[in-house]
N, C-alpha and C positions, 0 to 999 in steps of 0.2 A: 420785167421779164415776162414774156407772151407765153402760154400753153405752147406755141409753135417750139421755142427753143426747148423745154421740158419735153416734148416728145422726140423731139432728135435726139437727146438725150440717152433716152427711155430705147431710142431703135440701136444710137451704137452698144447698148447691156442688153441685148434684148434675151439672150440668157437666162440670167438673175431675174427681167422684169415679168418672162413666161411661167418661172419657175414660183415668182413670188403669186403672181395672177392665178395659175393654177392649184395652190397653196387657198385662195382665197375661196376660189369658186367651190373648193369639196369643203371648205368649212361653214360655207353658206347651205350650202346645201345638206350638209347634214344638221346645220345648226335651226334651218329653219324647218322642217320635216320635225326633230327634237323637239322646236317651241310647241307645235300644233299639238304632237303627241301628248306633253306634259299639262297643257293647258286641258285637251281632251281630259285624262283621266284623275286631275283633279278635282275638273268641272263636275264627273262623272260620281268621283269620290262623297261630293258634298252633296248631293241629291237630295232631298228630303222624300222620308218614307211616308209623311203621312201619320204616323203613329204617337202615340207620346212615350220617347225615347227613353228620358231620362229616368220614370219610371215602371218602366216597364223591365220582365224577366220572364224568362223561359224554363220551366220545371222539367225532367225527365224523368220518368218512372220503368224501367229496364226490369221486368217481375223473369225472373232463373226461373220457376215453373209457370206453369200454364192456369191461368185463373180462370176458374169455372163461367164465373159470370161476369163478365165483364160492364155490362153496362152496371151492374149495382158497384165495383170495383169504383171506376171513375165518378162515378153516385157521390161516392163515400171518400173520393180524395177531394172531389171541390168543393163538399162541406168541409172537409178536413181545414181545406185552404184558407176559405171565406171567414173560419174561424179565425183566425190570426190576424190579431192588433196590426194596424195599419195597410192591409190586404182591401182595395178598393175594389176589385172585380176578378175573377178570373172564368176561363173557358178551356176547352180543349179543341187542340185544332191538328190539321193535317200539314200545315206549312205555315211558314211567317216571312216577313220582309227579312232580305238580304238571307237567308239561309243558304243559300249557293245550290242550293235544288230544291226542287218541289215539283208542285203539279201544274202541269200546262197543259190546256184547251184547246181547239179549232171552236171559235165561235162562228154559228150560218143564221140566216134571216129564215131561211125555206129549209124543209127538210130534204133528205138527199142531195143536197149543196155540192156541185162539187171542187167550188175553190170558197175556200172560207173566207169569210166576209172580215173576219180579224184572229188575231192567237191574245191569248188572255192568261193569266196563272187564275188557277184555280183554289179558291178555300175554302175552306169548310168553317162555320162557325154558329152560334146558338142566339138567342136574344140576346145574350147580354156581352158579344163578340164587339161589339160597337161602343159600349163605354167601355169595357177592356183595352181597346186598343187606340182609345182616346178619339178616336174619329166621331166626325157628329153629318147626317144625312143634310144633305143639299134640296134635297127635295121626295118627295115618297115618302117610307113609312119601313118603320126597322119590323125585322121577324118576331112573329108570336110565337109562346112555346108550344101552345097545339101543332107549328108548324115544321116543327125541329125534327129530324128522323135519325133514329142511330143507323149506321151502317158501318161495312167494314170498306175494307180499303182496294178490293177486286171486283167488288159487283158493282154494276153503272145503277145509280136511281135517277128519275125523274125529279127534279129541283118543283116546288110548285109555286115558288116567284125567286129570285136571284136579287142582291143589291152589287152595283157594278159604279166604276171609277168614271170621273167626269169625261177622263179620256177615254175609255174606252166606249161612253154613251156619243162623246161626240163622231169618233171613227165609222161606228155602226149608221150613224143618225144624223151625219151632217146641216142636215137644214130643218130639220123635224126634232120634236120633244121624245126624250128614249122612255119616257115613265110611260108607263102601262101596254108598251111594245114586247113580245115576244123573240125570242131567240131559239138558240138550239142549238144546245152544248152538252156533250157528253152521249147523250140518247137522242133519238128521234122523237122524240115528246116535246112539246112548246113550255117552256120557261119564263114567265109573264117577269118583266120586270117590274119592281115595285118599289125600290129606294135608287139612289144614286147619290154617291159620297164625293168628297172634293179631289183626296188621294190616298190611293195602298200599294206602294209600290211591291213587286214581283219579286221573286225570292232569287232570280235569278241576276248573279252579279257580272254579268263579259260583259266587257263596254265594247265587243266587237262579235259579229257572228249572228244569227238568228235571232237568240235571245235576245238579244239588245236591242230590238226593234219593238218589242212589244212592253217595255218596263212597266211603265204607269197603266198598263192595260189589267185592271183584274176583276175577277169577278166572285161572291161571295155567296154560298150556295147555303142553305138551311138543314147542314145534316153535323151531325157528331159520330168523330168517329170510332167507334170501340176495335183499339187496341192491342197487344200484350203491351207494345212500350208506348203508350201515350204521351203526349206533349202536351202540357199546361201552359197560357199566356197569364200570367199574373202581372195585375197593376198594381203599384203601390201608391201611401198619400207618398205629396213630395217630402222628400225629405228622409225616407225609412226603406230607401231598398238593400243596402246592403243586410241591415236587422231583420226586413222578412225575408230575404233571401235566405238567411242562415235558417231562422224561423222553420222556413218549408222544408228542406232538407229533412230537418230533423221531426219535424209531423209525420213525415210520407215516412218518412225510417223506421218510424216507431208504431205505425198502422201497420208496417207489413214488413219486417224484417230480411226478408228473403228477395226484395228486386233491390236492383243501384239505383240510387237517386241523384243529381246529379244537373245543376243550375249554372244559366249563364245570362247577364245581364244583356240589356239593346246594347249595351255600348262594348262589350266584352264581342257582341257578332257582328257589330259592324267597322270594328279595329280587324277582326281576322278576316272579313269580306274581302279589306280591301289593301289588306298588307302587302299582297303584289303588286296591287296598283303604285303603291307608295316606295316602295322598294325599285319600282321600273322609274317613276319619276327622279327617284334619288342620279341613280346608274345612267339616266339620260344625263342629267342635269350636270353628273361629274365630269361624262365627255365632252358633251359641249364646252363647258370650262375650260377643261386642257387644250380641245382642238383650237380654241381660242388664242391660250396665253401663248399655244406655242405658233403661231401663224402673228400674233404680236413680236414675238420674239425672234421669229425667221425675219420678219419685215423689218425691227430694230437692226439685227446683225447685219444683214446685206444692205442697208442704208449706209450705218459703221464703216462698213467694209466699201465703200462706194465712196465715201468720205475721204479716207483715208489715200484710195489710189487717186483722189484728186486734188490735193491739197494744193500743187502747184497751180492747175488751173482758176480753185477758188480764188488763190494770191490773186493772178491775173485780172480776174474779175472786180477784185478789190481796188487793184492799183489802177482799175482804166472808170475808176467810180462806182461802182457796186455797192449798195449800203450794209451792214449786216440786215436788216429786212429784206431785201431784195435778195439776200442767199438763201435767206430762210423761205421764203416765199417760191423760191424756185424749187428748192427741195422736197416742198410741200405740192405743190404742183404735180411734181414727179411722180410720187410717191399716190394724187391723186388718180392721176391718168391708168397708172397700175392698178392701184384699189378697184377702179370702176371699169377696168374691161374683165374684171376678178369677178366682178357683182353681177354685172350680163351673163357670163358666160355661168352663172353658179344659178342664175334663176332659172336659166333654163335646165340646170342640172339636176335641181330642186323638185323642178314640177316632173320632169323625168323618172328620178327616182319615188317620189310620192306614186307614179300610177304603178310604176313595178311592185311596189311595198301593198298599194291596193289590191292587184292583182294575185299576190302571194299571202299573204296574212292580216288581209281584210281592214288594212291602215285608214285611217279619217282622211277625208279628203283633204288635201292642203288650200288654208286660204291665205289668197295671195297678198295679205295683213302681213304675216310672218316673214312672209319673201319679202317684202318691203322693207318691213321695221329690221331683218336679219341685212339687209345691204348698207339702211342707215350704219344699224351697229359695225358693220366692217369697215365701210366707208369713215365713219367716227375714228375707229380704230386704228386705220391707216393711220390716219393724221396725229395721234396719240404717241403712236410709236416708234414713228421717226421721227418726232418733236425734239426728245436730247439730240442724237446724232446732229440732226441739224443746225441747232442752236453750237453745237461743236464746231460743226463748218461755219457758220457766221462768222466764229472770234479769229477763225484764220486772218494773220495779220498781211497789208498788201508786199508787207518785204519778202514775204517768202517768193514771189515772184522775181525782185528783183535780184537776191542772191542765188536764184537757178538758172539767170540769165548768166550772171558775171560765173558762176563754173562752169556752164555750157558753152563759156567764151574763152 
C-alpha cells in the first residue's frame, strides 16, 4: 500500500482528517511554547547564588521603639551573635540573594553618563561580609575595617573601593582587567574597584522583565547600615543551623525585649523565591498532559470510528490479498499523513504565538529544539494511538466481504 492510496483515503474523510490535524497543530503549539516555558523557569529556579546556602540564615531585629544609638545597638547584637556555639561569621547588610527586592544600581565608567554602562544590585557589607557569605575573591583584595562606614539608608555615600561579580567585571570590561578600574555608582564620585568575586546573585527573582537581565551583576560596597530593623547574615559550622537559629532568637530576645525577632533560613527564602515559578511549572505541565491524552484520544476514537464504517471495504481488501500487515500499515500511514500536516501547520502556529506571548508578557523566546522534539512527540503519538484500532481492522476476516456481496445479491 503506497502513501498514494492513504491520502485518497485521508481526502474522501477530509472532515475528521482537518478536524483531527487541527486538533494537533493547537497542541503542538501550545505544547511546545509550555516545553520552553517550563524548561526556562526551572533552569531559572536552580541558579546558583554564589553563597554558602546550606549554612547560612538571616536574623531580623524589628525594635517597637526607636533606639537611641544605633550603631552601638548592632555593636552589641553582632557580639551578641559571634557569641554563640557554632556561629561562624555574621554581618549586617541592606539586601541578600533571592530576597525578591533590594537595591539596584546604574553602574557608568564617566561621570554624568547618560546611558549606563550596566544595572547592578547593590550591597552593603563589612570585612567580614565575604567569609559570611561563604564567597572567596577571585582576584583583588577584601575591605579593611578602617574602611567600613556606617550610614543610613537615604543618604548617597561615596564607596572608596567596591568588590563586584565576575559578570558584572566582565560587562563593564570586556577585553581589559576590571581590578583597579574605577566606576560610578550611586554618586558622582569614582569607586576604585579592588576585589572581584566569582558569584552573588541579585535579590531580584522575575525570570522575566528588567530585572532579569542583570542577575549575576552585583556590586558590594563598604558601608553598614544602621537601622531600626536590621538584617543580620549569620553562617553557621555545617551541620548546627537549625540549633543556632533557635540560639539567635532567643539572644536578640533576651538583650532587648521590646523588638520582634524573627529568622529565616537560605533554604526557607529560596523555597518562597520561587514557589510561583514551581507552581507555573506544575499548572503548565498539567495542560500539556491533558491537551495531550485527549488529542491521543480524539485520534484513537475517530480512527475507531473510521474502522468501523469500513469493515466491509477492509474484507475486500483481505479477500483480493491484503495481509493483516498491510491493513495495518495503511492505517498507519493514514493516520501519518494526518499527524504531519498537524505538525507544519502547529510550527508555524507555535512560533506565532511565541512572538504574541513576547510581545505581551515578555515570554522567552521559543527554540526551535521544542517545535521539533514537540512534532516528533505528536508524530510518535499519532502512530501510538491508532495502534489498537488498527491492529482491530487487521483481524477483519476476508468473509466479511464475501457475505455483503451474497445480500447485496
Amino acid at each position: 500500500m503506497k502513501f498514494r492510496s492513504a491520502s485518497f483515503a485521508v481526502y474522501r474523510k477530509k472532515s475528521g482528517a482537518v478536524l483531527i490535524a487541527v486538533q494537533i497543530a493547537l497542541t503542538l503549539a501550545i505544547l511546545s511554547n509550555a516545553m520552553a516555558l517550563i524548561v526556562n523557569r526551572l533552569s531559572w529556579s536552580a541558579r546558583l547564588t554564589g553563597i554558602d546556602e546550606p549554612n547560612i540564615f538571616f536574623i531580623y531585629a524589628t525594635s517597637v521603639d526607636k533606639p537611641s544609638n544605633l550603631a552601638a545597638l548592632e555593636a552589641s547584637d553582632l557580639d551578641g551573635l559571634r557569641s554563640i556555639a557554632g556561629v561562624a561569621n555574621t554581618y549586617t547588610t541592606n539586601s541578600f540573594p533571592l530576597e525578591g527586592g533590594g537595591w539596584s544600581m546604574s553602574v557608568d565608567l564617566a561621570p554624568n553618563q547618560k546611558k549606563a554602562s550596566a544595572h547592578s544590585a547593590y550591597y552593603f557589607g563589612d570585612e567580614r561580609a565575604l567569609d559570611t557569605l561563604g564567597v572567596s575573591l577571585i582576584a583583588g583584595r577584601n575591605f579593611t575595617a578602617s574602611e567600613i562606614i556606617n550610614r543610613d539608608g537615604s543618604t548617597a555615600s561615596p564607596a572608596t573601593g567596591v568588590i563586584i561579580t565576575r559578570a558584572l567585571a566582565q560587562r563593564l570590561f570586556p577585553r581589559r582587567d576590571a581590578l583597579g578600574k574605577s566606576i560610578y555608582i550611586e554618586t558622582k564620585d569614582p569607586s576604585p574597584i579592588i576585589g572581584i568575586i566569582d558569584r552573588l546573585q541579585g535579590p531580584f527573582v522575575a525570570a522575566t522583565g528588567f530585572m532579569s537581565t542583570f542577575t549575576e551583576n552585583s556590586v558590594l560596597a563598604p558601608f553598614r547600615l544602621l537601622s531600626e530593623s536590621p538584617t543580620y547574615v549569620v553562617r553557621t559550622q555545617p551541620g548546627t543551623l537549625n540549633a543556632v537559629m533557635k540560639a539567635a532568637r532567643s539572644k536578640l530576645e533576651s538583650m532587648n525585649g521590646t523588638r520582634m525577632v524573627t529568622a529565616r533560613s537560605m533554604g526557607e527564602i529560596r523555597a518562597g523565591a520561587y514557589r510561583s515559578n514551581r507552581g507555573l511549572t506544575l499548572l503548565l505541565g498539567a495542560v500539556a498532559f491533558i491537551l495531550v491524552a485527549v488529542t491521543a484520544f480524539g485520534m484513537a476514537g475517530l480512527t475507531s470510528y473510521w474502522v468501523a464504517q469500513r469493515r466491509r471495504q477492509i474484507g475486500i481488501r483481505r479477500a483480493l490479498g491484503a495481509t493483516r500487515l498491510m491493513i495495518l500499515r495503511f492505517f498507519q500511514k493514514e493516520n501519518f499523513l494526518i499527524a504531519f500536516s498537524g505538525v507544519l501547520a502547529g510550527a508555524l502556529l507555535a512560533i506565532a504565538l511565541n512572538i504574541w506571548l513576547i510581545s505581551r508578557f515578555e515570554m522567552v523566546r521559543l527554540d526551535p529544539t521544542y517545535v521539533i522534539a514537540g512534532g516528533l512527540v505528536m508524530l510518535l503519538l499519532g502512530q501510538v494511538a491508532i495502534l489498537w484500532p488498527a491492529m482491530r481492522a487487521a483481524q477483519v476476516p476476508p468473509a466479511l466481504a464475501i457475505r455483503g456481496s451474497q445480500r447485496d445479491g
